[in-house]
C-alpha positions in Angstrom: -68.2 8.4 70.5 -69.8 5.6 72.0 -72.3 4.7 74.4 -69.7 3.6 77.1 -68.6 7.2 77.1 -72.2 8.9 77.1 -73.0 6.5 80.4 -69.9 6.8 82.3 -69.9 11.1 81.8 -73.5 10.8 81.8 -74.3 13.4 78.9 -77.6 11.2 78.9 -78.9 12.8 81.8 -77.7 16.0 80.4 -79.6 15.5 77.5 -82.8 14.9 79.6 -82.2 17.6 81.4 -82.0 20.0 78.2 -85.7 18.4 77.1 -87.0 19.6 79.9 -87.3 23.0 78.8 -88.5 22.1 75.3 -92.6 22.3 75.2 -92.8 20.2 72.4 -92.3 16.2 72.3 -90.9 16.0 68.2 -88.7 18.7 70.1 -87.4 16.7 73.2 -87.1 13.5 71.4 -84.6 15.4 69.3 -82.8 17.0 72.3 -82.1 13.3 73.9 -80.9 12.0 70.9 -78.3 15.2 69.7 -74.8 13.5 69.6 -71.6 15.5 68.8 -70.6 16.1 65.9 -66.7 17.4 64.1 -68.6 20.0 61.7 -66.9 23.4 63.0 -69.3 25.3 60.6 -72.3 24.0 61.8 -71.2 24.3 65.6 -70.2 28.3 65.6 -74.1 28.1 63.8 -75.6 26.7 67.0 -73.0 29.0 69.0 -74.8 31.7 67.2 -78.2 30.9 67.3 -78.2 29.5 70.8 -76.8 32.8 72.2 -79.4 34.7 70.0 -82.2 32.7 71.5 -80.5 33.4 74.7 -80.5 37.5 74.5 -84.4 37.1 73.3 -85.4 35.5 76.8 -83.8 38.2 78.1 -86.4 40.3 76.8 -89.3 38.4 76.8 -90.0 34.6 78.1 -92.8 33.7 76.4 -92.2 32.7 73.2 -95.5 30.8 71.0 -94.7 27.3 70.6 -97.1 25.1 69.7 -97.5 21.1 69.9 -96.6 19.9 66.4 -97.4 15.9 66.4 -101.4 16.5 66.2 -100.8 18.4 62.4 -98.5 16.2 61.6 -101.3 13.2 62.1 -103.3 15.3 60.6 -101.1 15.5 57.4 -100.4 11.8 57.0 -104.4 10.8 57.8 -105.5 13.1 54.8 -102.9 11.4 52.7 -104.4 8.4 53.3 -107.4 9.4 51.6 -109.1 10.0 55.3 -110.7 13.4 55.6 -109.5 15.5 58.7 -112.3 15.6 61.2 -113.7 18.4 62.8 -112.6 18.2 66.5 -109.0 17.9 65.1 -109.6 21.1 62.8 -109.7 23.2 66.2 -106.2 21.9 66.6 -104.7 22.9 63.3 -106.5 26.4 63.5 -104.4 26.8 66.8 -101.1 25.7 65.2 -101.8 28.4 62.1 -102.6 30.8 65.0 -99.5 30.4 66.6 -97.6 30.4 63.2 -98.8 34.0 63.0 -98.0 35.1 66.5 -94.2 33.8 66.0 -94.1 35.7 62.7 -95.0 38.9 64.7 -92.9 38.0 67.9 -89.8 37.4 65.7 -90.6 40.8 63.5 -88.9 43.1 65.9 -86.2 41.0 67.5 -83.9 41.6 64.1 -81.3 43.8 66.8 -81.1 41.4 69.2 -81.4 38.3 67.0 -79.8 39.0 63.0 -79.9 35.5 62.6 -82.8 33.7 64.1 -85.3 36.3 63.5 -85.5 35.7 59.6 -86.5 31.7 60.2 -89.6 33.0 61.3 -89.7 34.8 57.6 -90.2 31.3 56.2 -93.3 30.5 57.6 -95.5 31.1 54.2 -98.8 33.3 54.6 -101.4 30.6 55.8 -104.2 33.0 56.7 -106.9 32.0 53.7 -106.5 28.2 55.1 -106.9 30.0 58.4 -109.9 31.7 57.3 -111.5 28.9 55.2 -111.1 26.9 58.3 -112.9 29.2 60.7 -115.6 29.9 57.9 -116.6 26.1 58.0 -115.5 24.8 61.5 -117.4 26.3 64.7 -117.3 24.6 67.6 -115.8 21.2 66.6 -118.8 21.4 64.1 -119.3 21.8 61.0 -121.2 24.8 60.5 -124.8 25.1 58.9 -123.3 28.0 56.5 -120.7 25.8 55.3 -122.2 24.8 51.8 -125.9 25.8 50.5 -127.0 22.5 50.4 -126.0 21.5 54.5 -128.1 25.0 54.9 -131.0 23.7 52.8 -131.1 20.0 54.8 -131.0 21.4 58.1 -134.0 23.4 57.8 -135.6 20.7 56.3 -134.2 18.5 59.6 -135.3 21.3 62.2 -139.0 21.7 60.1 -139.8 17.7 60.5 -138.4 17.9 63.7 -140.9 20.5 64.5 -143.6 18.9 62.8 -142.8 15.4 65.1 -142.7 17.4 68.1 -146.5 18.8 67.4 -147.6 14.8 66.7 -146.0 13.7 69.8 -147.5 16.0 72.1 -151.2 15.5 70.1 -150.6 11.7 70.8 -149.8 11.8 74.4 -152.8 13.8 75.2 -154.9 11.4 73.1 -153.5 8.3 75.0 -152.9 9.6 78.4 -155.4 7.7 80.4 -153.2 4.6 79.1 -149.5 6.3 79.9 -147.9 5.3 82.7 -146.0 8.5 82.3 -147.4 11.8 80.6 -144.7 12.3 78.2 -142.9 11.0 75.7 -139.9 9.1 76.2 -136.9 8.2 74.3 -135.9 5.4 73.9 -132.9 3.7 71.1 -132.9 7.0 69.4 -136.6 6.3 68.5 -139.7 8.6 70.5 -142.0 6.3 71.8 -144.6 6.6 74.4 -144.5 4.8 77.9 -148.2 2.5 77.8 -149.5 0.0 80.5 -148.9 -3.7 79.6 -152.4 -4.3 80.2 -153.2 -1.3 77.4 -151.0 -2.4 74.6 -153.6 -3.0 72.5 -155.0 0.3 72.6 -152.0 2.0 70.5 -151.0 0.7 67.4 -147.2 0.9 66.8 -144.0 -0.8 67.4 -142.8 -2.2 71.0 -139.1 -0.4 71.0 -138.1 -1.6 74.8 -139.7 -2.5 78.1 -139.3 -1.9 81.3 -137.4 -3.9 84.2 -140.5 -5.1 85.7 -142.2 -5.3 82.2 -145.8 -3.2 83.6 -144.7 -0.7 80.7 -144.1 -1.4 77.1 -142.7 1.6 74.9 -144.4 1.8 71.7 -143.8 3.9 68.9 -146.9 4.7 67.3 -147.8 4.2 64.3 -148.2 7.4 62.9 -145.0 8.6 64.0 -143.3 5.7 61.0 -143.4 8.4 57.9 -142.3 11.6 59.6 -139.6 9.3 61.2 -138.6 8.0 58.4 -138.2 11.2 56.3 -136.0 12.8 59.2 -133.5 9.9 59.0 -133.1 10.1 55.1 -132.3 14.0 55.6 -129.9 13.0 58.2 -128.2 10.5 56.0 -128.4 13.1 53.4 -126.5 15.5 55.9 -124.1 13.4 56.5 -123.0 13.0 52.7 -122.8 16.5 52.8 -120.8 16.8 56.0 -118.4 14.3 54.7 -117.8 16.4 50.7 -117.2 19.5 53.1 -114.6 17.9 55.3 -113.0 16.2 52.1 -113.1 19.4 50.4 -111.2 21.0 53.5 -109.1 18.6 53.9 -107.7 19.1 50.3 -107.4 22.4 50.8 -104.9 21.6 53.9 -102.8 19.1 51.4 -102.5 22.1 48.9 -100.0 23.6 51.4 -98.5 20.7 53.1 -95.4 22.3 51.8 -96.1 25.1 53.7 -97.0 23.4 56.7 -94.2 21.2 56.7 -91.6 24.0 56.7 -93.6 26.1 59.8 -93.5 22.8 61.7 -89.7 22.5 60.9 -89.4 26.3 61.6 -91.7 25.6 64.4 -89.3 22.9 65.9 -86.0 24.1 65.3 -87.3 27.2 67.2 -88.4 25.1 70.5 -85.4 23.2 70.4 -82.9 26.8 70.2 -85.0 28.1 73.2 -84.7 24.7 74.9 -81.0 24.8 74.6 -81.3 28.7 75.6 -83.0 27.8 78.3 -81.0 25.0 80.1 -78.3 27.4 79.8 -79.9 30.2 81.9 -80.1 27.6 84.3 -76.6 26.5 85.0 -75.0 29.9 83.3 -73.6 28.1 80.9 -71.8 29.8 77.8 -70.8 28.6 74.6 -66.9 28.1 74.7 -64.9 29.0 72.2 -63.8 26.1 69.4 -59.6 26.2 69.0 -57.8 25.5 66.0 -55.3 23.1 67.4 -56.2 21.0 71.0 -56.0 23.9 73.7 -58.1 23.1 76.4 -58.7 25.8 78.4 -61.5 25.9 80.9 -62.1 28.7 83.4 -64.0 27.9 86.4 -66.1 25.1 84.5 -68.4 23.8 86.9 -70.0 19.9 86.6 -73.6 20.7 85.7 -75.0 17.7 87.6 -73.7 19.3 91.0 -75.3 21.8 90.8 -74.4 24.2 94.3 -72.0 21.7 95.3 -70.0 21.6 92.3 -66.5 23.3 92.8 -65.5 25.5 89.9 -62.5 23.7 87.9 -59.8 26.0 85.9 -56.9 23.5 83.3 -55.2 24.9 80.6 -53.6 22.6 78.1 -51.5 24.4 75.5 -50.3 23.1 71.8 -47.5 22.1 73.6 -49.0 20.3 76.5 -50.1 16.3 75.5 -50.9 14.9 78.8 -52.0 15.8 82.2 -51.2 13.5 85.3 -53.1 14.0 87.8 -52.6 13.1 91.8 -54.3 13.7 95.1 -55.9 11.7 97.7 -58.8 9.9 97.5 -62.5 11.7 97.3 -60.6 14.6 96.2 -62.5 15.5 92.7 -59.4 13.4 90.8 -62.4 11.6 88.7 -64.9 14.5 88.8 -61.7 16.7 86.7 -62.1 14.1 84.0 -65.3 13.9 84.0 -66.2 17.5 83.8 -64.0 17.7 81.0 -65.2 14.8 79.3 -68.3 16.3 79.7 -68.4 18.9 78.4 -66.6 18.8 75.3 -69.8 16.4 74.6 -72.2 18.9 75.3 -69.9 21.7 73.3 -69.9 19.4 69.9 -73.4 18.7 70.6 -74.8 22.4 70.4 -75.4 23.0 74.4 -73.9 25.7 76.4 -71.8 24.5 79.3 -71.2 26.0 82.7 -67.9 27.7 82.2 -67.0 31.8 82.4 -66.7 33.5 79.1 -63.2 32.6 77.3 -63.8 29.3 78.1 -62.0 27.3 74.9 -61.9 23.4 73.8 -61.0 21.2 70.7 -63.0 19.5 68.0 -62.7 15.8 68.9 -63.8 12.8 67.1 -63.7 10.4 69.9 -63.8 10.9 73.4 -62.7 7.6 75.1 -63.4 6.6 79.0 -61.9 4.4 81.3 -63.5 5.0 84.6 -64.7 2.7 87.3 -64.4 -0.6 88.0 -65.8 -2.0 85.2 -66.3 -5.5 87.1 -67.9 -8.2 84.4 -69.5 -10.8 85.8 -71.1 -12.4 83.1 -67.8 -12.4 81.6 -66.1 -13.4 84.8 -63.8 -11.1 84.3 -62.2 -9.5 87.6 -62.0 -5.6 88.0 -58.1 -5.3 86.7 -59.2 -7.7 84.1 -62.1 -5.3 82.9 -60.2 -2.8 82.9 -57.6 -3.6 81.3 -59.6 -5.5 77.7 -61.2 -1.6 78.5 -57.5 -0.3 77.6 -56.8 -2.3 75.3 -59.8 -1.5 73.2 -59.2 2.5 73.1 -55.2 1.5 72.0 -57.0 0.0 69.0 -59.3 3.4 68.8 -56.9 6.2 69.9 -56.0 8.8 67.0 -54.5 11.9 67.4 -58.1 13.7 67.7 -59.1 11.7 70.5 -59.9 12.8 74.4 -58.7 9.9 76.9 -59.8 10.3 80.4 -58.3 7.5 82.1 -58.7 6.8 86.1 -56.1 5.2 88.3 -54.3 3.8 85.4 -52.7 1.0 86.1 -54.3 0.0 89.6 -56.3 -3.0 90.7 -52.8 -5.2 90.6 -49.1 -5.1 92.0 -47.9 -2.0 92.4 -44.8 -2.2 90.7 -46.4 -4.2 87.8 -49.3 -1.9 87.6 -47.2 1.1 87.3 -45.2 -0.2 84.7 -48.2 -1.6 82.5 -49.8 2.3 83.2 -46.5 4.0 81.8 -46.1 1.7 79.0 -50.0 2.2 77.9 -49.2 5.9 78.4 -45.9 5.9 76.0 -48.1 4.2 73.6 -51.1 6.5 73.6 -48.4 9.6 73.6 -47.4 8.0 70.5 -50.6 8.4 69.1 -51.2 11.8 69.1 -53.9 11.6 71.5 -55.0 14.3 74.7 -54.6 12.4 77.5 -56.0 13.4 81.1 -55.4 10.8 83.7 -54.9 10.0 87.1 -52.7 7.8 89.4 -51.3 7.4 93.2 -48.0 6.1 92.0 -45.4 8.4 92.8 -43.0 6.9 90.0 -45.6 8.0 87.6 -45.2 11.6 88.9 -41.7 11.5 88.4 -42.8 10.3 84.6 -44.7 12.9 83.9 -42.1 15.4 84.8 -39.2 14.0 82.5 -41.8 12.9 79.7 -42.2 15.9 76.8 -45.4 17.5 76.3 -46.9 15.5 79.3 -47.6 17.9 82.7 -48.7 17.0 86.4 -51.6 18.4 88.0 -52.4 18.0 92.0 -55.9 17.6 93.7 -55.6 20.3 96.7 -55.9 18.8 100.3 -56.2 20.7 103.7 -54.4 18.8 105.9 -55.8 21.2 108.7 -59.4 20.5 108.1 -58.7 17.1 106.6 -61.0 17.4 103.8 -59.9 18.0 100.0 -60.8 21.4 98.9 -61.2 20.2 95.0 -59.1 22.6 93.6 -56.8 21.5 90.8 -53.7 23.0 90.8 -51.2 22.2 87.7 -47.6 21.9 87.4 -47.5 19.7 91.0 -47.8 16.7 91.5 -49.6 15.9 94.9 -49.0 13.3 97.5 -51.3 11.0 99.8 -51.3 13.5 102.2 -50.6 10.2 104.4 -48.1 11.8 106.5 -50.3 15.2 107.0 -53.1 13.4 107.9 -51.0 11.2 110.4 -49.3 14.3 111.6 -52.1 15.8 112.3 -53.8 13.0 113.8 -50.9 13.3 116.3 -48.7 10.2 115.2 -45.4 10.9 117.0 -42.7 12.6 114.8 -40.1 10.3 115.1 -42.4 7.4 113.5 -43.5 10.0 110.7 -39.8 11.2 109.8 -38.7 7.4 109.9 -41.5 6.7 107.3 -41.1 9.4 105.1 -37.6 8.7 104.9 -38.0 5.0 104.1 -41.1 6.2 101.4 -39.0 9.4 100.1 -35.4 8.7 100.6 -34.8 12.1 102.3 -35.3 13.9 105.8 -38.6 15.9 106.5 -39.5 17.5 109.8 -42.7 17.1 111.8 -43.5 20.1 113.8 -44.8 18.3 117.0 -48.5 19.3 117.8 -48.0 19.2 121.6 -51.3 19.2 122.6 -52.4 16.1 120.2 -49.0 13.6 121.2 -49.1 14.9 124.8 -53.1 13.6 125.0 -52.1 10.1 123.6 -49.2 10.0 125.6 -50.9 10.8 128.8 -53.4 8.2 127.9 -50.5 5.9 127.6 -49.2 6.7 131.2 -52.6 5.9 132.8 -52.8 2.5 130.8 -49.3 1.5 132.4 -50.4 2.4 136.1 -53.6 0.6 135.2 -51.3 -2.3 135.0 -49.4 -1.9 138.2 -46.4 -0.4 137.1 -44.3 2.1 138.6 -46.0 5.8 138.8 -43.4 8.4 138.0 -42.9 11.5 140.5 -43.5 14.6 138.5 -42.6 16.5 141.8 -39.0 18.0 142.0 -36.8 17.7 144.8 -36.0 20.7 146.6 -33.5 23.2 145.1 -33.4 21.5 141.9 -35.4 23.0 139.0 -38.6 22.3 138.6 -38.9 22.0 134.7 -36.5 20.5 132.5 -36.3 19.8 128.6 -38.5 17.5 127.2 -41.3 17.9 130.2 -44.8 18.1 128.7 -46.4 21.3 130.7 -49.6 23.3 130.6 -49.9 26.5 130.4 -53.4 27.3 132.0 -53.9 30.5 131.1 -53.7 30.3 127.6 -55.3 26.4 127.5 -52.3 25.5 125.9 -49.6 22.6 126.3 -45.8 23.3 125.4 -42.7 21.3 126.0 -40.0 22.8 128.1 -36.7 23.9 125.7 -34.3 25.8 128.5 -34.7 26.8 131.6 -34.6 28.6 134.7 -33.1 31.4 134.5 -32.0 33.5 137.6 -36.2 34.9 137.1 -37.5 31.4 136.9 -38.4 31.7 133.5 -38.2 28.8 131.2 -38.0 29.0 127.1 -41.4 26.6 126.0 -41.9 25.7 122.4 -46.1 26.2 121.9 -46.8 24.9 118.3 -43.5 24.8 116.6 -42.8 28.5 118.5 -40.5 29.6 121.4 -42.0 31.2 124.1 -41.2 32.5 127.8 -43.2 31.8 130.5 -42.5 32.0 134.3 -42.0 28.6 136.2 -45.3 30.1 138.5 -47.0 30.2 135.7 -46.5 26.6 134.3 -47.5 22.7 135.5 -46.2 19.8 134.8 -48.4 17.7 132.3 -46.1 14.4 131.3 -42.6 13.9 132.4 -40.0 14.2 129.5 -39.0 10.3 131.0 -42.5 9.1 129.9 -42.4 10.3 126.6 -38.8 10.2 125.0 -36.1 7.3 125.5 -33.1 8.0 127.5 -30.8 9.2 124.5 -33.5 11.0 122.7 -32.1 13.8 120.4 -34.2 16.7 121.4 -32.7 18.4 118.3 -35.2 16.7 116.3 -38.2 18.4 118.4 -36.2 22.0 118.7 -33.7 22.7 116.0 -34.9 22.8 111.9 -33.5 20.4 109.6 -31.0 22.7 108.1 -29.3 23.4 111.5 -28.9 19.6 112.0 -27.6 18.9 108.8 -24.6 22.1 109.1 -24.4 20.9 113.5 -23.1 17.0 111.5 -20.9 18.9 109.0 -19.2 20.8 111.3 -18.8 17.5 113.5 -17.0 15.8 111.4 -14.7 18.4 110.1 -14.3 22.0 109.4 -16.0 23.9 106.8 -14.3 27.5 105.4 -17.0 30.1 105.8 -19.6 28.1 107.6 -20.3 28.9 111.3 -23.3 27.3 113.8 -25.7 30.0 115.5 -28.0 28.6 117.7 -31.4 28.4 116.9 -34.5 29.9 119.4 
């Protein structure tokens, strides 16, 4: 695998999509960089535990994950020799906490989960670091019952406290008259009291800060100094102590790194399972089934980046069944088949669920080779053929008999007739290989190729002429056309023109059912463009006592809105024989008008067998020309 075929089937975004669902980041990292892998052990083991994970959301949603990096930082900042500090304590007490919640929420899921249920088993017992924790951590704090000596030097701390307090207070009453406010003040982390500039001399003490205008000085007085400087030793002193009990903790969290390590793994593998399980839900996606040999056999896969609009896709490739050649129009989901296959036979060997009904079955591959799009260098000045083809000759190099080759337009971007015969060489080559070749093409030589070639199939793109849009629908064992002709037909190019081409394209006779109402519009558009001009306007009325209609005319029938082109006619009724698309019908002469003279539209000699009579009938009708034939007889055709 390389990183050509990750970007051009874009399993990247896939893979961003998948760590979406995961709640932790060592957890989506891991998801965008899965890759596929050839062990078949270890992907029925993901098959497994994916589909368990799967069945538990079923039941419950909420599973407790919790973010892993923090006690991880933790773990490598006490092995520094740094002691874990309080605020981040809180943290690892939350991870323990949820350790214990997933033992219990994985205790009774042993039915729907044999497998899965038991990593939670490995999670050690953690609750006396849990509880030694939450005896000496309150608040982000360490507590003042964590050792008997932080107890001791708090008290003492709170008692000079006190004891500063009561001196303050004596002080400012004492030396209020010279306050410019009547309390104390803080100021630097020192008390100090607020005294007019023009009374510093009145307090003895030392000038801490003054104010913006400099009419107040703050002094700390003097008697303040001893008490002071008692309650800052005791809070150096508490600090020592703080620090010994953090240390002292934070060996006790190193004793079970071990421990910890393994619930974070357990932790992780679980968040990325349900990630995986997850995704899945979301684009009912299944695990498919890993063949023996190279059976592909998808069943309404569906590309996962479409979403709604993708339009379910069924191949089956047996044993016996190499290659698969695919044709259709253009926009038709040619390159969207590859790439869903592609696809997903990276997301099967790569532990995700894809979007395909249960059944669903591909082969192990150890390369999946691409060569879609243009390709264009232009640093290299290399032209799109050009590209293409170093693109080619690269996976010849690569190609084994385990290899996946989704190839697009093979052969194009040069001559035909030198691109088709560079595309079947490349493909004889590649066949010789060994390799699973999907590919597509618009050369019709190619078809024929794939038909004679062993082992190799064609497939066609489905195209409704009528609506003129592709449906997407693969069907195999065809081989599909341009659908140049259908869309020309139906477009209303006259059939003459379209029978002329097709022969000159196919070497054979095909009829054109005329859409009246389509060449009649064009035509009478036609007719008002010559009497634009000046010429000649035909007289569509009939003389007297001749018939009105006669074959060939162009007529409307207004009651049903539709136009028809006279075949025989009048009988001794008035009734005429009209064709309406492709069918005979009878209609009274009252009951029809004419629309476009059969002078305007067809040349003098015109064969109206070619509008009326079916190719089979033409064919015999020369036959029997030319000379008799034992057993055949002509019946006319209505």
């Amino acid at each position: 695998m390389n990183n050509r075929t990750f970007q051009t089937l874009e399993f990247n975004d896939i893979l961003e999509k998948v760590s979406e669902y995961a709640l932790t980041n060592q957890a989506k990292q891991t998801i965008r960089e899965l890759h596929p892998i050839r062990d078949r052990k270890q992907l029925e083991r993901w098959r497994e535990e994916v589909s368990e994970a799967a069945a538990i959301l079923n039941v419950s949603g909420n599973i407790p994950i919790h973010t892993l990096q923090d006690v991880s930082l933790m773990i490598d900042q006490g092995n520094k020799g740094l002691y874990i500090r309080p605020q981040q304590f809180a943290s690892l007490l939350s991870f323990l906490d949820h350790c214990t919640k997933l033992k219990r929420f994985m205790n009774d899921k042993e039915i729907i989960a044999p497998t899965i249920h038991l990593y939670a088993s490995s999670i050690a017992d953690l609750s006396a670091l849990e509880q030694e924790i939450i005896s000496t951590i309150r608040h982000g704090q360490v507590d003042d019952h964590a050792s008997k000596e932080l107890v001791k030097i708090r008290k003492q701390i709170a008692t000079k406290e006190d004891r500063r307090k009561e001196r303050l207070e004596a002080l400012s009453k004492k030396y209020r008259t010279y306050m410019q406010e009547s309390h104390p003040v803080m100021k630097n982390g020192r008390y100090t009291l607020p005294i007019k500039r023009e009374n510093r001399s009145k307090l003895k003490g030392s000038i801490v800060d003054q104010s913006a205008s400099g009419a107040t000085v703050f002094i700390e007085p003097e008697q303040m100094n001893q008490v002071q400087e008692e309650i800052q030793l005791l809070k150096m002193s508490e600090e020592q102590e703080v620090e010994q009990i953090l240390y002292r903790l934070t060996a006790e969290v190193l004793n079970q790194e071990h421990a910890i390590h393994i619930a974070i793994e357990t932790m992780h593998h679980y968040d990325l399972l349900f990630a995986k399980a997850k995704y899945s839900r979301s684009i009912q996606g299944r695990a498919p089934i890993f063949s023996e040999g190279f059976t592909i056999d998808l069943k309404e896969a569906r590309h996962p980046l479409l979403g709604e609009a993708a339009v379910p896709l069924s191949i089956r490739m047996g044993e016996s069944e190499q290659a698969l050649l695919i044709t259709g129009p253009n926009t038709g989901g040619k390159t969207v088949t590859l790439k869903t296959v592609g696809l997903l036979s990276l997301m099967a060997q790569s532990g995700v669920p894809i979007p395909a009904n249960e059944g669903s079955e591909l082969p192990i591959f150890q390369h999946i080779l691409v060569d879609i799009g243009d390709g264009q260098s232009i640093n290299e000045n290399l032209s799109t053929f050009s590209s293409r083809l170093v693109n080619l000759i690269r996976i010849l190099r690569e190609a084994n008999d385990h290899s996946l080759l989704l190839l697009d337009e093979i052969g194009s971007g040069t001559d035909p007739r030198e691109g088709m015969g560079l595309a079947t060489a490349i493909l004889n080559q590649l066949a010789e290989k060994g390799s699973t070749i999907l590919a597509t093409t618009h050369y019709g030589e190619m078809k024929e190729y794939a038909d004679r070639k062993s082992g190799f199939i064609n497939g066609a793109m489905e195209f409704d002429v009528e609506t003129l849009k592709p449906t997407y629908q693969l069907h195999l064992g065809s081989s599909g056309k341009s659908q140049a002709f259908g869309i020309a037909h139906k477009l209303g190019l006259h059939p003459k023109i379209l029978q002329h081409a097709y022969g000159i394209s196919y070497n054979e006779e095909k009829d054109f059912v005329l859409d009246d109402r389509l060449l009649a519009e064009e035509d009478y558009r036609r007719q008002v463009a010559r009497n634009r001009y000046g010429r000649k306007k035909v007289v569509a009325k009939a003389e007297k006592g001749s018939p009105k209609f006669k074959m060939g005319d162009n007529v409307k029938i207004p009651s049903e809105e539709e136009l028809g082109i006279i075949y025989t006619g009048p009988d001794s009724r008035g009734n005429y024989r009209v064709q309406v698309k492709g069918e005979k019908r009878t209609y009274n002469h009252k009951r029809l008008t004419l629309y476009i003279p059969a002078e305007e539209l067809y040349p003098e000699d015109y064969d109206f067998d070619i509008i009326f009579k079916s190719k089979e009938y033409r064919k015999l009708n020369k036959q029997l020309d030319k000379k008799h034939v034992e057993g055949q007889t002509l019946e006319d055709e209505e």
